[in-house]
Residue, then its C-alpha position, 0 to 999 in steps of 0.5 A: x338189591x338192584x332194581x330192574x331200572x337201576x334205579x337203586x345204582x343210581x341212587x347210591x352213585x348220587x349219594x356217594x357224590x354228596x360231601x355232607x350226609x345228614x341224617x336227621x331223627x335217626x331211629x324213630x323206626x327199625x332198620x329192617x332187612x336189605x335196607x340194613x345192608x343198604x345203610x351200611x353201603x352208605x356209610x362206608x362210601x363217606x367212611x374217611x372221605x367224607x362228612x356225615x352227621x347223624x342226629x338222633x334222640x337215641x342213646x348209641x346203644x339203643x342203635x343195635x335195637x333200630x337195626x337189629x343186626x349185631x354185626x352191621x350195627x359194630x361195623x357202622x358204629x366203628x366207621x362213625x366213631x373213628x375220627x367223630x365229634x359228638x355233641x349233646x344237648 
């Protein structure tokens, strides 16, 4: 998706120079339609070079319910889960 002001670009070149994501209260809405790919971008941008914390009340598996794409939600799933420390409370 791009944004006739590129204001989209900007946004992702920003993220990508974070060191820390953190994304609080994951899937208390769906993720629906580009913003799955958009997601997905973001992910794999910190994927093996930088830190992202995801804290949700949702059970992992109820992640292919929230973004409701079985293909995106294994790819995001095999970046997060590969080198990760989960904790629960």
């Amino acid at each position: 998706m791009m944004n006739a002001d590129g204001s989209y670009m900007k946004e992702i070149t920003r993220q990508e120079k974070q060191d820390l994501l953190i994304l609080n209260d994951f899937g208390l809405q769906p993720i629906v339609d580009q913003s799955r790919s958009i997601f997905l971008e973001i992910i794999e941008d910190h994927y093996d070079r930088k830190s992202t914390i995801i804290r949700s009340q949702l059970p992992v598996s109820s992640w292919y319910e929230v973004i409701a794409e079985k293909t995106i939600v294994e790819v995001i799933l095999d970046r997060l889960v590969h080198k990760a420390y989960r904790l629960n409370s």
